[in-house]
PLY file of the C-alpha trace (Angstrom):
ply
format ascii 1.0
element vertex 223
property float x
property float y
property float z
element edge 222
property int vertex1
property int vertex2
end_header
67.93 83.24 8.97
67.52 85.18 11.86
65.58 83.86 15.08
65.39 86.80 16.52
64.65 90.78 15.73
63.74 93.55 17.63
64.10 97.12 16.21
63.49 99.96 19.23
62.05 97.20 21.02
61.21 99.52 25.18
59.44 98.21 28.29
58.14 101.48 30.48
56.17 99.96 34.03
53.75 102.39 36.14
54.79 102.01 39.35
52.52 104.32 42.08
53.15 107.94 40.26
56.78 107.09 38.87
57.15 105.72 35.31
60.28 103.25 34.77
61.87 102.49 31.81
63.31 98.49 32.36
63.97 98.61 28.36
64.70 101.52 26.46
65.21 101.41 22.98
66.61 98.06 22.55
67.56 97.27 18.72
69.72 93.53 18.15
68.96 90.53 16.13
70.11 87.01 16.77
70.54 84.03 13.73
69.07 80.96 14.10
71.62 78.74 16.30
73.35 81.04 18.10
74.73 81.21 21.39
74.23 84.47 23.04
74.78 85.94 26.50
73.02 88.71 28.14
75.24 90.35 31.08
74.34 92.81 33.35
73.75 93.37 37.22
70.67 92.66 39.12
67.79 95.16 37.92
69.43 95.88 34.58
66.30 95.28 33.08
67.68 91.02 31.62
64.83 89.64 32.70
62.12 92.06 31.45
64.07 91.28 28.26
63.87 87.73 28.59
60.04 88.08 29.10
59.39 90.27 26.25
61.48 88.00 23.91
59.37 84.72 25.55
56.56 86.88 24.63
55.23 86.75 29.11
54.67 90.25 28.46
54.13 93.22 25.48
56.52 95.97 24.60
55.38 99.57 25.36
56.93 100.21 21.88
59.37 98.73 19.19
58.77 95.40 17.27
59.69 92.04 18.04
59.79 89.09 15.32
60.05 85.72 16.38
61.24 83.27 13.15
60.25 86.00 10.96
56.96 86.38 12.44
55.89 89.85 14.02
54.46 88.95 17.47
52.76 92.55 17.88
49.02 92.23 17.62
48.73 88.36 18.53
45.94 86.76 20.48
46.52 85.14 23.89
45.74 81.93 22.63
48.14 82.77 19.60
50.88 83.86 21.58
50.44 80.45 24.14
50.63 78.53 20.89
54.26 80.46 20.20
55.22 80.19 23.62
54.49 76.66 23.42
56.10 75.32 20.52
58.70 77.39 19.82
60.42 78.69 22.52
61.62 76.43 25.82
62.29 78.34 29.03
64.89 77.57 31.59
64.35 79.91 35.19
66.68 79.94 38.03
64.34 79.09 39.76
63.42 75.57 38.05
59.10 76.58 38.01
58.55 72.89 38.57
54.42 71.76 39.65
55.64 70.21 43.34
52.87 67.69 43.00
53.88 66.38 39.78
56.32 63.92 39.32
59.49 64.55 37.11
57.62 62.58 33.70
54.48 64.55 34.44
56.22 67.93 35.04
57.92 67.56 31.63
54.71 65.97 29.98
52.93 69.11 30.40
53.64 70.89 27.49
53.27 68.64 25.59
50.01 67.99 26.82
49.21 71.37 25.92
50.01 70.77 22.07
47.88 67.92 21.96
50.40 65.27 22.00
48.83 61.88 22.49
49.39 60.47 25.99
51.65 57.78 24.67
53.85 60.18 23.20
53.81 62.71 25.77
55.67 59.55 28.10
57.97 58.30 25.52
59.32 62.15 24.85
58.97 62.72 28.36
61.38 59.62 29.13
63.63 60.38 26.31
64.09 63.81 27.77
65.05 62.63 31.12
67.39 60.47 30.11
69.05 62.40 28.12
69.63 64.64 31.10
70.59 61.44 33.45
67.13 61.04 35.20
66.46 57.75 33.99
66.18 56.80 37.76
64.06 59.78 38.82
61.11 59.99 36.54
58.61 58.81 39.51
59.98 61.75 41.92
58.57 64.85 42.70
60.24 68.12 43.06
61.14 68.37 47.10
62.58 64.67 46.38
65.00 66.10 43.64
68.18 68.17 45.14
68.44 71.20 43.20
70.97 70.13 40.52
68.46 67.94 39.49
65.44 69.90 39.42
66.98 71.81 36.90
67.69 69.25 35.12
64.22 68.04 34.90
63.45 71.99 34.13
65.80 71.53 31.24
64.43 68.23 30.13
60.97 70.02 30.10
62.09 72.94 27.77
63.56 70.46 25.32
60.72 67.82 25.14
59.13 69.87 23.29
61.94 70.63 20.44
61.74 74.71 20.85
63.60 76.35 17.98
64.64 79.17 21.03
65.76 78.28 24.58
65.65 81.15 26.89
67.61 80.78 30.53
67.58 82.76 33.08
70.21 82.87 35.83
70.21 78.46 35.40
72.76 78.20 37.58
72.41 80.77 39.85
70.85 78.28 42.58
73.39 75.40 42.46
76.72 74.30 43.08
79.46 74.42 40.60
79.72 70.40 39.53
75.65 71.27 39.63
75.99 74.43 37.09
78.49 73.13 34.99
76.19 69.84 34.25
72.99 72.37 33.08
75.39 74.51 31.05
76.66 70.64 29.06
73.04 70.37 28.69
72.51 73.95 26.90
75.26 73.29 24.89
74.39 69.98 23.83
70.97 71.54 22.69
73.58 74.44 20.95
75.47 71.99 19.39
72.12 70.44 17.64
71.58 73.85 16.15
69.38 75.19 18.64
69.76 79.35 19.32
70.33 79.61 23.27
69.75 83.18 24.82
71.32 83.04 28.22
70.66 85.95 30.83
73.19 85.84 33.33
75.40 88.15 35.60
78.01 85.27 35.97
81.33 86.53 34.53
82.51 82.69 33.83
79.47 81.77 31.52
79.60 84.72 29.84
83.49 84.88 28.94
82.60 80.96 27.47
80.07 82.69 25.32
80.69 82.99 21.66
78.29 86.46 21.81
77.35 88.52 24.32
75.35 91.72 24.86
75.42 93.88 27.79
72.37 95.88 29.51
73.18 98.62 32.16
69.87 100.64 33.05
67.66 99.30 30.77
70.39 100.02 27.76
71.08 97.29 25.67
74.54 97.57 24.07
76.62 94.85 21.79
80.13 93.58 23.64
0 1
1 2
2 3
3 4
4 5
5 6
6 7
7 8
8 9
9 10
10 11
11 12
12 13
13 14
14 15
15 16
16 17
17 18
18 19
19 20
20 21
21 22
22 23
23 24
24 25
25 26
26 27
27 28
28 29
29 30
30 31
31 32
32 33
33 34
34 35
35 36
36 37
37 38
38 39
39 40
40 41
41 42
42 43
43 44
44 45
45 46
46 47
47 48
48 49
49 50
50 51
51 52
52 53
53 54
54 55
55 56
56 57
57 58
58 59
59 60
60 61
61 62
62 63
63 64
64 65
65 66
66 67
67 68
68 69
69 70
70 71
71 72
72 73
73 74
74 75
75 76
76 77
77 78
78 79
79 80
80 81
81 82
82 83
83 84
84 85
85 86
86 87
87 88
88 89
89 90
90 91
91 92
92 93
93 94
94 95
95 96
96 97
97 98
98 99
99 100
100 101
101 102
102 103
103 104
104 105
105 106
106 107
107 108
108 109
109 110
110 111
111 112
112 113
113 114
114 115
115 116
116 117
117 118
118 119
119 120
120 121
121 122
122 123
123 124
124 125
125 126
126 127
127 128
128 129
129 130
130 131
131 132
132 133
133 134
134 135
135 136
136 137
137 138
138 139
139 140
140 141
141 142
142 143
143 144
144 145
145 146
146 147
147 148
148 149
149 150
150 151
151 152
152 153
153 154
154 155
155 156
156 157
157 158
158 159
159 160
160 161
161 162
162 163
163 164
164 165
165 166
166 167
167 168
168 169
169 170
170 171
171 172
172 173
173 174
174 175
175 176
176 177
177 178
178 179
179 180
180 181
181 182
182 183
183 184
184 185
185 186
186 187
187 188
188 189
189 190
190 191
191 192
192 193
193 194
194 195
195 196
196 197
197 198
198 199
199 200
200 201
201 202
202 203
203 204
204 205
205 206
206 207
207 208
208 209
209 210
210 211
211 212
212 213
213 214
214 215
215 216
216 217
217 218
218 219
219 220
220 221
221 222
């Protein structure tokens, strides 16, 4: 079954009298529990990618399914709802509420699906100790070094139980013991049958990658 499935799939922005074209034409499919890399250089056009596929923004043209489903034409409070529970998001950098605490940071979305308040903690706690935060659940953000603010990022995404996890950069802000803990995490999520997407320009995650695709100026190409 495929997770993912764009056919022609383009992202053109306005910007002052200049029109530019961030995705052109961009045709792929992914099966549910892959691993796949997205390489390119800095203002390739990954992350408009990674946006469209999280459905944050809507295609100039092409379609886009998501588990089968065609996301063209959705409300906003139908595209929150497939944002919410199927798709976890991983940014470089971490998007964490700095006056939440770790539990409450990865409680909320779960409050958004109507979890009940007992739940939300005992998936919340599961979650960080599964990414070795047992000890840090009461801390907020600027008490967390940056290793583990992704962590609790990652612990966030996978509360939930998304059927897609999309990161961007997720090691691009930390050190290398740091990164290689997060990318043990994604994999352990992989390894569950999860399907990771994984936008990086980092030549070491993506030569580890069972699948990548490559996007020079907008142009998304297979290899």
């Amino acid at each position: 079954m495929q997770c993912i499935c764009t056919e022609g799939l383009a992202r053109r922005y306005q910007v002052g009298e200049h029109q530019v074209d961030a995705l052109k034409n961009a045709t792929f499919s992914v099966d549910v529990g892959e691993w796949v890399a997205v390489i390119g250089k800095s203002g390739s056009g990954k992350t408009t990618l990674m946006h469209l596929l999280g459905c944050l923004d809507t295609p100039t043209a092409g379609r886009y399914r998501l588990m089968g489903q065609d996301v063209a034409g959705l409300s906003a409070d139908k595209l929150s709802a497939v944002r919410n529970r199927q798709i976890g998001f991983v940014f470089q950098s971490f998007n964490l509420l700095p006056t939440l605490t770790a539990e409450e940071n990865v409680r909320l979305p779960l409050q958004y699906r109507g979890v009940s308040q007992a739940e939300q903690r005992q998936k919340a706690r599961a979650a960080l100790e599964a990414v070795g935060l047992a000890d840090r659940m009461g801390h907020r953000p600027r008490q967390l070094s940056g290793g583990q603010q992704q962590r609790v990022a990652i612990a966030r995404a996978l509360a939930a139980r998304p059927q897609l996890l999309l990161a961007d950069e997720p090691t691009g802000n930390l050190d290398t013991a740091a990164g290689e803990a997060v990318m043990a995490l994604l994999k352990r999520f992989h390894t569950d049958g999860g399907t990771v997407v994984i936008i990086t320009h980092d030549p070491a995650i993506a030569a580890a990658s069972p699948r990548r695709l490559t996007m020079q100026d907008g142009v998304l190409t297979e290899g």
